[in-house]
FILO-893205 format. One record per residue (C-alpha): x, z, y; residue in one letter. Coordinates in steps of 0.25 Angstrom, whole numbers, plus 2048, in hexadecimal, padded with zeros to 3 digits. Layout:
XZYA;...
END
This chain:
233EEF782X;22FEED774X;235EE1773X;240EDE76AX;252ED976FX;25BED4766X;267ED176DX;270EDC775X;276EDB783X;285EE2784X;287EE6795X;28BEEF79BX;287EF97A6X;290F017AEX;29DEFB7A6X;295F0379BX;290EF978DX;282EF878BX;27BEF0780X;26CEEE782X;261EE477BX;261ED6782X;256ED478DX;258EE3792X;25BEE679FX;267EED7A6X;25EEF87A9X;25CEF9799X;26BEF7797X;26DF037A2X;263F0E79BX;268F0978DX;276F0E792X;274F1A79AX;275F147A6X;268F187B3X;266F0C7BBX;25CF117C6X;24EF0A7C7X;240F0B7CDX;238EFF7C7X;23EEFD7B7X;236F057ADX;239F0279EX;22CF0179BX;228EF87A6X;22BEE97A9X;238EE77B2X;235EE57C2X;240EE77C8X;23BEE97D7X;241EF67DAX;251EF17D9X;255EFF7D8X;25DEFA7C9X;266EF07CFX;273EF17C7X;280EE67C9X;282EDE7C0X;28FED77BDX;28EEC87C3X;280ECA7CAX;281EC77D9X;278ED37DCX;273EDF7D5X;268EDD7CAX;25DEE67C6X;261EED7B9X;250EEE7B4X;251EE07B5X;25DED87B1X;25FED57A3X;26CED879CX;277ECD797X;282ECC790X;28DED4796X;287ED97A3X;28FEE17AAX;286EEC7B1X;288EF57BCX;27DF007C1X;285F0A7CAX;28EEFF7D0X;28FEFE7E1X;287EF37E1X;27DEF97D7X;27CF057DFX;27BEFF7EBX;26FEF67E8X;268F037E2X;26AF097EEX;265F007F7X;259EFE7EFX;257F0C7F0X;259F0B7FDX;24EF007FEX;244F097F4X;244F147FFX;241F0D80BX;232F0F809X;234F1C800X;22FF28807X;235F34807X;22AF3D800X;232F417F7X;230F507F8X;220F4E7F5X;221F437EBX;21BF477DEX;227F3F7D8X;232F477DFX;23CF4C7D4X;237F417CBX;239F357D2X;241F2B7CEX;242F247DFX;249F327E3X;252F327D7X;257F267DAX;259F247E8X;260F317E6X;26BF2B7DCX;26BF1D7DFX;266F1D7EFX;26DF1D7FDX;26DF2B804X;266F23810X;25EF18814X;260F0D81EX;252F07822X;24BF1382CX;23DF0982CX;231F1382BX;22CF1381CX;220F09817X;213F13812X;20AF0F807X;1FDF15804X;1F9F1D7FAX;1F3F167EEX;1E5F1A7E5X;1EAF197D8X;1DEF227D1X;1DFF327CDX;1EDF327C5X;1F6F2A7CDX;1F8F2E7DCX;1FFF237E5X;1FDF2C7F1X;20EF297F6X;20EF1A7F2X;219F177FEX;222F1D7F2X;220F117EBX;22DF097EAX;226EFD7E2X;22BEFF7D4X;21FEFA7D0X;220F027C2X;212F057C3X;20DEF77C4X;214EF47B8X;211EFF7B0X;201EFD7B4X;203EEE7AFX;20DEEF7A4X;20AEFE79DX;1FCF017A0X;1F8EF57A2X;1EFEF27ADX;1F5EED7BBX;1EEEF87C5X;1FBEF97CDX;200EEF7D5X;20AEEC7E1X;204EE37ECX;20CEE07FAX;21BEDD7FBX;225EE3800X;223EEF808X;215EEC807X;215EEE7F9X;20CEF97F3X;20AEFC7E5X;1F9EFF7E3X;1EEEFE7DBX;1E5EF27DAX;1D8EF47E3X;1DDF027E8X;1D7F077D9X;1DDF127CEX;1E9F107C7X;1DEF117B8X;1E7F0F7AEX;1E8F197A1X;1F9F197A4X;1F6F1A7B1X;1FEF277B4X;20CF1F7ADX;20EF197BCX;210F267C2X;21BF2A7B8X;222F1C7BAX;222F1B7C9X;230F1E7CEX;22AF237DBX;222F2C7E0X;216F207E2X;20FF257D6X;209F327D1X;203F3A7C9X;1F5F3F7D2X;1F3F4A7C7X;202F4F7C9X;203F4E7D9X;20BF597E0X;208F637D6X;216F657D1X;223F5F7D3X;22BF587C7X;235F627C6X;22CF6F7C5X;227F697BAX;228F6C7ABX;22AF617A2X;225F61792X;222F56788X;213F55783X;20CF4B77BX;1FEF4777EX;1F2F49776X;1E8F4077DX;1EBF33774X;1F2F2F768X;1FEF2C76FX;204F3A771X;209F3677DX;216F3E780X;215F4578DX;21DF4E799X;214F5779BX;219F5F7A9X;215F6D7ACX;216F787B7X;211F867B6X;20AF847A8X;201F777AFX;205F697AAX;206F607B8X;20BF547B2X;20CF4D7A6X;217F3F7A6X;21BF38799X;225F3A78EX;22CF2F78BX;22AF2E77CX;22CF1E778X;227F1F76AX;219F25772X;215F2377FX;221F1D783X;222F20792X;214F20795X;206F2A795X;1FAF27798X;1F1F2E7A5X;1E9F3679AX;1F7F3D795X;1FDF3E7A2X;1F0F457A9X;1E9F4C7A0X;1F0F597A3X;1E8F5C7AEX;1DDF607A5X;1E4F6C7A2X;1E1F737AFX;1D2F6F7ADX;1C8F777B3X;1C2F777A6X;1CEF7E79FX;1CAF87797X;1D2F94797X;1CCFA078EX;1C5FA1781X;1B5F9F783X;1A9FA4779X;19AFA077CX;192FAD77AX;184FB0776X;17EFAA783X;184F9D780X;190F9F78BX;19FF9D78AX;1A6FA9791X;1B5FAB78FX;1BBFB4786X;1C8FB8780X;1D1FB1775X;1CDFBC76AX;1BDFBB76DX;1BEFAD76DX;1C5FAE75FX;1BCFB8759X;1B0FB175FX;1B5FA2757X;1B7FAB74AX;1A9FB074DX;1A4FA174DX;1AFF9D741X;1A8FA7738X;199FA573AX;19AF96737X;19CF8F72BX;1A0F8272FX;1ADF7E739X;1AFF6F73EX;1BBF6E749X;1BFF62754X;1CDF63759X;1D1F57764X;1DAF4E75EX;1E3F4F76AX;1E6F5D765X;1F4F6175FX;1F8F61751X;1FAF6D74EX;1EAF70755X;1E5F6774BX;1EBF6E740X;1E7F7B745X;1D9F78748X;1D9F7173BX;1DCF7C732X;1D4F85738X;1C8F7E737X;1CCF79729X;1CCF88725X;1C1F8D72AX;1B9F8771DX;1AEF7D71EX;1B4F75729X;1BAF67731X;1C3F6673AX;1C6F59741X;1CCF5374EX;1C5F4474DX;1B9F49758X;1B7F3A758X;1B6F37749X;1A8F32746X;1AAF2D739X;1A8F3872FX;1ADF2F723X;1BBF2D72BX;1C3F37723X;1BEF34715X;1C3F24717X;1CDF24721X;1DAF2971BX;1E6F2E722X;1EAF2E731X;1E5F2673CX;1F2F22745X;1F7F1774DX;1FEF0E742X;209F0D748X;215F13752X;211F12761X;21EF0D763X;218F0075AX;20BEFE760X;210EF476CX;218EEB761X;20AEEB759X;206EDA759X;1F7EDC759X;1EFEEA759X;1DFEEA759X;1DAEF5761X;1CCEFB75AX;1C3F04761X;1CDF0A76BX;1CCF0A77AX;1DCF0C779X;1DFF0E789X;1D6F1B787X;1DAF20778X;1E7F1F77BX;1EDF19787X;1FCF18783X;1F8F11776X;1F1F0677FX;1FFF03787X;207F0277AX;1FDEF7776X;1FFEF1784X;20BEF0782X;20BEE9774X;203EE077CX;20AEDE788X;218EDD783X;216EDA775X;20AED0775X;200EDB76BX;1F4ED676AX;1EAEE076CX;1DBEDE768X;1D1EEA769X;1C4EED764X;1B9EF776AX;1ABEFA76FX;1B3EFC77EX;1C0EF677EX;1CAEFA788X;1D4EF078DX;1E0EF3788X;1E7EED796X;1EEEE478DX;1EBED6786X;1E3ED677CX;1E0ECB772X;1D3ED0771X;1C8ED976EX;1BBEDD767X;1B0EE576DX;1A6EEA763X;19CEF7762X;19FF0275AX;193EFD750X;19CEF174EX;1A8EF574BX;1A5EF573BX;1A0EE873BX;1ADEE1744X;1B8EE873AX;1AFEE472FX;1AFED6735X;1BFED6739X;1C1EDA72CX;1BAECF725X;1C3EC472EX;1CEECB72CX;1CCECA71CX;1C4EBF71CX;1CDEAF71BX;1C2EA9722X;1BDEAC731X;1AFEA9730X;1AAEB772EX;19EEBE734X;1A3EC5741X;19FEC774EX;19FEB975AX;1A9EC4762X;1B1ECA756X;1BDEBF755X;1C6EC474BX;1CFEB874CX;1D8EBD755X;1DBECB752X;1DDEC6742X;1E6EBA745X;1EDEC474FX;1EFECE746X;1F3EC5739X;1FDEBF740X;207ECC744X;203ED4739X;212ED7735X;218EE6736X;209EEC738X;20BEE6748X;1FCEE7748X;1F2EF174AX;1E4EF6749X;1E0F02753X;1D6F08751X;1D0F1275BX;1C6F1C75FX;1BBF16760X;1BDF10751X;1C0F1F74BX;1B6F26753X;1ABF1A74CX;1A0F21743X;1A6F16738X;1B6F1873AX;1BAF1872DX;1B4F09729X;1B8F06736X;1C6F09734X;1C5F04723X;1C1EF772AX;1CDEF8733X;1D6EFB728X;1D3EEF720X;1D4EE672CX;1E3EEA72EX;1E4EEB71FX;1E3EDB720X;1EAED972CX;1F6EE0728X;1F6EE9734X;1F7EF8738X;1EAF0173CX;1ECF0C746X;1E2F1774BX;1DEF1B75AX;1D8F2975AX;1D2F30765X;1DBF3D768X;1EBF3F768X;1EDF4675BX;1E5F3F751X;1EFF3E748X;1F3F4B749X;1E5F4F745X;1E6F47739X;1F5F4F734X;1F1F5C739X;1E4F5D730X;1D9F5E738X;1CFF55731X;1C3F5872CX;1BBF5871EX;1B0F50724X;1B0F46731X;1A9F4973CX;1A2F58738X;1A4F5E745X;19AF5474BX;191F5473FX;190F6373CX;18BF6474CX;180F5874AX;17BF5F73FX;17BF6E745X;182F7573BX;180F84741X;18AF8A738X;197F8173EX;1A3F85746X;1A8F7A74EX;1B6F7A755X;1B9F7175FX;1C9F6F766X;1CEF67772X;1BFF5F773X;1B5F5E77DX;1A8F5F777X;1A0F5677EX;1AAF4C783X;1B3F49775X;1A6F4876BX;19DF3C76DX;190F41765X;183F42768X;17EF4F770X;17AF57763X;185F5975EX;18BF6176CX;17DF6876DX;180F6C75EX;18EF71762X;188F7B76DX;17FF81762X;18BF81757X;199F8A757X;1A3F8575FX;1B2F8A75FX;1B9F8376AX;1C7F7F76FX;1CBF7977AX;1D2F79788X;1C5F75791X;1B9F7E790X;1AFF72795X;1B2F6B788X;1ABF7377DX;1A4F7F788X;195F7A784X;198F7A776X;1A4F87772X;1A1F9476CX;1B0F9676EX;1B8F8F775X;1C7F92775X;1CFF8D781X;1DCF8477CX;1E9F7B780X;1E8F6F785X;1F3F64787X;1FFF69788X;1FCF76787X;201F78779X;20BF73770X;206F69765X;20AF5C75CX;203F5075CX;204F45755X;1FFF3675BX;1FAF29756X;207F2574FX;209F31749X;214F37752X;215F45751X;218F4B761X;219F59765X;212F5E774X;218F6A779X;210F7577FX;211F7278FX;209F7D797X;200F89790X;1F2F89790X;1ECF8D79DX;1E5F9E79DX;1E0FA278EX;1E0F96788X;1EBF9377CX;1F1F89773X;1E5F8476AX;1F1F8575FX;1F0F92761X;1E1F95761X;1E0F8D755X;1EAF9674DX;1E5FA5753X;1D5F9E74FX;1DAF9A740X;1E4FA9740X;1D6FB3745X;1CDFA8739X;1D7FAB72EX;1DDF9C72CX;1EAF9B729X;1ECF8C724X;1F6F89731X;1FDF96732X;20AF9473CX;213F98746X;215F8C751X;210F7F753X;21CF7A74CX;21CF81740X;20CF7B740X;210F6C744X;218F6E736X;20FF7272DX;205F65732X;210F5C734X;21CF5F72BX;227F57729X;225F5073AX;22EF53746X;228F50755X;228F42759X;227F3C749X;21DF35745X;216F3B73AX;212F3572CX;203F3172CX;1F9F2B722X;1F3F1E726X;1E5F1C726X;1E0F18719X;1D2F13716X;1CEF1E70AX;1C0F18707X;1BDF0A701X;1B2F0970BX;1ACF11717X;19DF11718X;196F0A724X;18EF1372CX;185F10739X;188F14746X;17DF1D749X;180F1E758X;176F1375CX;164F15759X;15EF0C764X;167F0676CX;16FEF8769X;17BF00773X;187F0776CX;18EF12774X;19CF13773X;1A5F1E777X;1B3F1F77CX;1BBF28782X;1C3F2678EX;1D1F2778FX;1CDF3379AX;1C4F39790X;1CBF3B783X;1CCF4A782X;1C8F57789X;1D7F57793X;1D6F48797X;1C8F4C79CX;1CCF587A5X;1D7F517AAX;1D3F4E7B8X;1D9F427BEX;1D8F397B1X;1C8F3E7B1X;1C8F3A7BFX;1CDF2B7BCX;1C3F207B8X;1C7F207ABX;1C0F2D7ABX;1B3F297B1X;1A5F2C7AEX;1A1F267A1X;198F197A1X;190F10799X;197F04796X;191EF778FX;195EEA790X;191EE2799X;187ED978FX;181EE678AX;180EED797X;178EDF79EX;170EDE792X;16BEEE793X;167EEB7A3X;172EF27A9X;17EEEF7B2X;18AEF77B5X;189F047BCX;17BF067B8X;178F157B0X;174F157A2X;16DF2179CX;170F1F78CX;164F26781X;167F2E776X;161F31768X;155F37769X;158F46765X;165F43772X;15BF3D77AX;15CF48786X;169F47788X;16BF39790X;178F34794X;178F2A7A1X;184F207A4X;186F177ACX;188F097A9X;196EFE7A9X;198EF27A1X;1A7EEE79CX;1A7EE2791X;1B3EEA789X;1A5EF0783X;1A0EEB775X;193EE5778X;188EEF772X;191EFB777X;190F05782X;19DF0B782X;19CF1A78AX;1A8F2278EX;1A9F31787X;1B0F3D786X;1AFF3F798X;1ABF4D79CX;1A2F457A8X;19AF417A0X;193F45793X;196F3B784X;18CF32781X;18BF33774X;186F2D768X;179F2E767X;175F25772X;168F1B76EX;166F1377BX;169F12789X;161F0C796X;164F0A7A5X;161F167ADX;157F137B7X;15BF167C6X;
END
């Protein structure tokens, strides 16, 4: 796919000339030229099995027709695709492919859509000779997003096998018996798990596979079709979002090959169905003297947030990062001109030196289109099949098809279901001294440092000093690295080390927009204020939170939420359970899709999403809020018409689907102070928080079916398996974790599991779940809980 032909092959198809790379197929001839060969089991971004026959074409000198996915070209092949003997031998194996079919076709979900009924139409017999009774399968259990409830569809393209093996990686799909007897199923009877899970509906040529979410709820050609981008990851997945009667029923990819290529992952494709949450949120709420929300019109709710604007002093604001462009730049100026203010979109930044010595815009590095020709990439601190699923299979496939070698490092490593050279687990107390450590090697001529009996630098240098041409190498650095309380010395370090390594150093944020964040201006004066005003109860603050659950997206100690009950809060946002213990005033806005806006991911590619379906009931475009609240307060800063005449005055001089100019990250300090981790007091255990890739923001969480998949369970305690025999407990066991003394009545109880991904000395513990509250910071000790 990536790979690189020299020589060209001149043919021809049809009596027509075609010239095509050497090693391509006649199926690749055949597109190249305009010219439909039908096919079931041929996908170009799949490896060629050839079992459905349906491509058998003649070939000039071949005794018998010849499968065109299959056959390389030669020099002067003479090619015919709508001949007798062609059609005859498609015909046949249609013939063949229908024996077992059954005619469902007025029920099937894939009716309109499906590639079997268009072809049998044009390439098929107009009856059949075998009158045998039909063979039935079973229905499969493939989990909550795929339904194989009419698996006697199947027609054995085995697509689905090889995209579980080749795109997302793990093998969950096989195809046991032969013959008739032949059933594709999942090993043990168990869920169809993978994060790309949902790309096997879209690829299976029948009506075998669908979507659970989607059944009988509309037919393909009611629907509405409109091109999206997503705003879950960095990514910016391009989507077709389908649409009837102002609800979203489906959403399918774009194609887009400098992108997502032909793929989305489960959290793009089913997220929408958080937008008819029972948790919506539909009118304007105020809280009143007793300490009740009650609904209330626009204009009260207005006057009531002017009310709180004007008796306060001091404003701090929180956007989400998966917002739109022009929402940051609106949110942004308005806080910026309210007076003694910050603004930010980085809820996650710990580090409130991070501005003052990191310089310029954290971005990928390089194109996505690059990332599976990368020779070596080390991937720091970023569990990549949750951050950002599509990002993961590029990197598979540098290493599946292009021998990338992939090393990670971590507190919890997730397997990257690819091979990995290797790994290195350490707590996040650590992560100075090993960069301080690799950094010394990799300066140092001799290899007789101090380091650590596990950290092995050997490797990972020699790896990445011997393909260090044309910047093929790169460091990531993920979440878990920016969101450290030392970020900017983490990332100094980092900077030096590929400095000496002659390699590139890309950036892995939390959110879908983070660079947009950065261009639209919506930075503060000062890291990390909204957190710190609430930890030290400034009375006269207003705070304004958009697009973030309160309790779910801030791991903190419980303080600082008890502080935000007592303080002002001006809310926005589509779910009223996300900031209802916490608002004055919350003003109900658009979720995805539900407005138009620009978004700009990890590469710097600028995308445009169009506005699908309206905002359910009262609620409007948070665009629009934004600019009626900065209109009624007297700010004028972003005065404009439309959203293009807005996207403009942010990003002059950039067209949708560019990519934009961006500053590189530049260290702007000689040095960044080193500052303990206060996390820790009594206990030699170190929590450490992810987010799962089903808990990123406040839609994936309301989405139904992807909160009812194991991805989304319960969070847990999880220890390796040394830490977890040396502290008495074994797996299943509950665990009731201590906080700091002035914390100590709120107690948080989980139960026990062990997984050796873990760094030793670290408990790792999911957040951001609405089924369970964070655990936060502040923790002190932990002890098994007695029965």
């Amino acid at each position: 796919m990536y790979g690189r032909r020299s020589a060209m092959i001149n043919l021809k198809i049809n009596n027509s000339d075609v010239t095509v790379s050497e090693g391509s197929t006649i199926m690749e001839a055949a597109e190249k030229s305009g010219i439909f060969v039908p096919h079931f089991c041929y996908h170009k971004k799949l490896s060629i099995a050839a079992n459905c026959r349906m491509c058998l074409v003649e070939v000039e000198k071949s005794r018998k027709p010849l499968p065109a996915c299959a056959t390389p070209v030669t020099q002067g092949m003479q090619v015919y695709t709508d001949s007798k003997i062609a059609k005859d031998a498609q015909e046949g194996v249609m013939e063949f492919l229908l024996i077992n079919h059954p005619l469902d076709c007025p029920i099937c979900d894939q009716g309109g859509e499906c590639q079997l009924q268009d072809l049998s139409v044009g390439y098929g017999r107009s009856n059949s000779s075998f009158k045998e009774g039909k063979r039935v399968v079973f229905h499969k259990p493939l989990g909550e997003l795929i339904s194989a409830e009419e698996m006697s569809r199947c027609i054995h393209c085995t697509r689905c096998v090889r995209f579980g093996e080749e795109i997302a990686g793990i093998k969950e799909l096989g195809m046991p018996g032969r013959g008739e007897h032949a059933e594709i199923t999942s090993y043990l009877n168990g869920a169809v798990e993978s994060e790309l899970s949902g790309n096997m509906i879209d690829i299976c040529p029948v009506g075998a596979l669908t979507s659970k979410p989607f059944r009988y709820t509309a037919r393909s050609w009611e629907l509405e079709k409109i091109r999206a981008v997503s705003s879950h990851d960095g990514i910016g997945a391009n989507l077709n979002v389908q649409c009837i009667k102002n609800a979203v029923k489906r959403v399918v990819p774009f194609v887009n090959e400098k992108v997502n290529d032909c793929w989305i992952s489960d959290r793009d494709r089913f997220s929408y169905e958080a937008l008819g949450s029972n948790d919506r949120l539909t009118e304007p709420m105020t809280r009143g003297s007793d300490g009740k929300l009650r609904v209330t019109s626009w204009e009260d709710a207005v006057n009531r947030a002017k009310e709180l604007i004007s008796g306060s002093k001091k404003f701090n604001g929180l956007i989400s990062s998966n917002s739109s462009l022009e929402e940051m730049a609106l949110f942004g100026s308005m806080l910026h001109g309210l007076g003694d203010s910050n603004v930010d979109f980085r809820h996650w930044l710990n580090d409130e030196d991070f501005d003052e010595v990191i310089r310029g815009v954290p971005s990928l590095g390089v194109s996505l289109q690059d990332v599976p020709l990368l020779k070596n990439i080390f991937v720091i601190g970023s569990r990549t099949r949750d951050d950002c699923p599509l990002l993961a299979q590029k990197i598979r496939l540098g290493a599946n098809e292009n021998g990338m070698n992939i090393w990670q490092m971590g507190s919890y490593i997730q397997d990257l279901l690819a091979r990995e050279q290797g790994s290195f687990c350490v707590s996040p107390n650590e992560y100075v001294s090993f960069f301080e450590s690799l950094l010394k090697f990799v300066t140092s001529k001799s290899s007789s440092i101090d380091k650590k009996e596990d950290w092995n630098f050997e490797g990972l240098v020699q790896s990445f000093k011997k393909n260090n041409s044309n910047s093929s190498n790169l460091f990531l650095l993920g979440p878990s690295i920016l969101s450290h309380k030392q970020a900017s010395l983490l990332i100094k370090l980092c900077f030096g080390i590929t400095k000496e390594l002659g390699c590139k150093l890309g950036f892995l944020p939390h959110g879908g927009n983070f660079i947009g964040g950065y261009l639209s201006g919506c930075l503060p004066k000062k890291v990390g204020s909204f957190v710190k005003d609430l930890r030290e109860k400034k009375e006269d603050a207003c705070y304004f939170l958009s697009g973030l659950d309160a309790e779910a997206d801030f791991i903190t100690d419980y303080g600082v939420l008890d502080s935000l009950k007592s303080s002002s809060l001006i809310a926005f946002t589509s779910f009223k359970s996300a900031v209802d213990k916490y608002a004055d005033v919350i003003f109900p806005v658009s979720s995805c899709f539900e407005s138009e806006g620009s978004y700009i991911n990890m590469e710097g590619r600028l995308q445009i999403s169009t506005q699908v379906v309206e905002p359910p009931g009262n609620s409007k475009e948070l665009w629009r809020v934004l600019k009626v609240l900065s209109l009624v307060l007297g700010l004028k800063d972003l005065d404009f018409d439309s959203l293009e005449e807005l996207r403009q005055k942010v990003l002059p001089d950039i067209n949708a689907g560019e990519v934009a100019k961006i500053d590189s990250v530049q260290i702007d300090k000689n040095n960044a102070d080193f500052k303990l981790n206060g996390s820790l007091q009594n206990s030699d255990m170190q929590i450490f928080h992810f987010f799962p890739i089903y808990s990123t923001d406040p839609i994936v969480r309301r989405a139904c079916s992807l909160q009812k998949t194991n991805q989304a369970k319960k969070p847990v305690a999880i220890f390796n398996p040394a830490d977890l025999t040396k502290a008495n407990l074994t797996d299943g066991e509950n665990v009731k974790f201590i906080f700091s003394e002035e914390h100590k009545q709120n107690e948080a109880v989980l139960e026990a599991t062990s997984d050796e991904k873990v760094s030793r000395g670290v408990i790792a513990v999911a957040v951001g779940s609405l089924k369970a509250s964070n655990v936060g910071n502040a923790i002190t000790s932990f002890q098994k809980l007695q029965d």
